[in-house]
C-alpha positions as CSV (number, residue, x, y, z in Angstrom):
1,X,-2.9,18.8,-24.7
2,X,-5.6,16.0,-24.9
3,X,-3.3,13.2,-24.8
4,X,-1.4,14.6,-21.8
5,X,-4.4,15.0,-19.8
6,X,-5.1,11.4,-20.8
7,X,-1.5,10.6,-19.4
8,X,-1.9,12.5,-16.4
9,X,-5.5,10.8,-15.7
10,X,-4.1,7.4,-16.6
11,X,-1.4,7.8,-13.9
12,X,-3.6,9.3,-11.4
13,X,-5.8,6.2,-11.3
14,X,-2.9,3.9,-11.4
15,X,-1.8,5.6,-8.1
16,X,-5.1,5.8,-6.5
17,X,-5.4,1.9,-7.3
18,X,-1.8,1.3,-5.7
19,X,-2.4,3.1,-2.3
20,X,-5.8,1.5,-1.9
21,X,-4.0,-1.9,-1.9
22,X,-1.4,-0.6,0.4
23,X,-3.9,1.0,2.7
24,X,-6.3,-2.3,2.8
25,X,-2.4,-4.2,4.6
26,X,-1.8,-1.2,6.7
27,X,-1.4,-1.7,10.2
28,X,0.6,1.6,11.4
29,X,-1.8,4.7,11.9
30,X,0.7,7.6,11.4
31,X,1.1,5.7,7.8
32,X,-2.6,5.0,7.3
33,X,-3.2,8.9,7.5
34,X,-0.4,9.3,5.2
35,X,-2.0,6.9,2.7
36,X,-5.4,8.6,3.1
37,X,-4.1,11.8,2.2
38,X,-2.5,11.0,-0.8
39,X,-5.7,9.3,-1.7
40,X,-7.8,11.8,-1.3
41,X,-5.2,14.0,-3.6
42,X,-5.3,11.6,-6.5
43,X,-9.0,11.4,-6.4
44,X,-9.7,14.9,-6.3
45,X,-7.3,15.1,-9.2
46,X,-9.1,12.7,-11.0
47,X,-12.2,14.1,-10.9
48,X,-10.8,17.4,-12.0
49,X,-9.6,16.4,-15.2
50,X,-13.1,14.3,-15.6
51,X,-14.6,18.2,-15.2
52,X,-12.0,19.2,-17.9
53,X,-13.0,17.0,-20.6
54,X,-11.1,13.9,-20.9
């Protein structure tokens, strides 16, 4: 299960990196919220699988 968590914290970063770049460009408020939200869920996750011992 260690190397799945790995996986799954690998990606979650990835994402959080990707929507930060397309939040920095974004011009449109309704998507901006959007963007903020899933953020905010990749960064919780992250720091939920940091608490579980990656």
């Amino acid at each position: 299960m260690f190397f799945i968590s790995k996986i799954f914290y690998q990606w979650h970063r990835i994402r959080l990196a990707f929507l930060e770049l397309l939040l920095e460009g974004c011009m449109d408020k309704g998507l901006e919220n959007k963007l903020n939200r899933k953020i905010n869920y990749h960064k919780h996750k992250i720091e939920k699988l940091s608490k579980d011992g990656l």
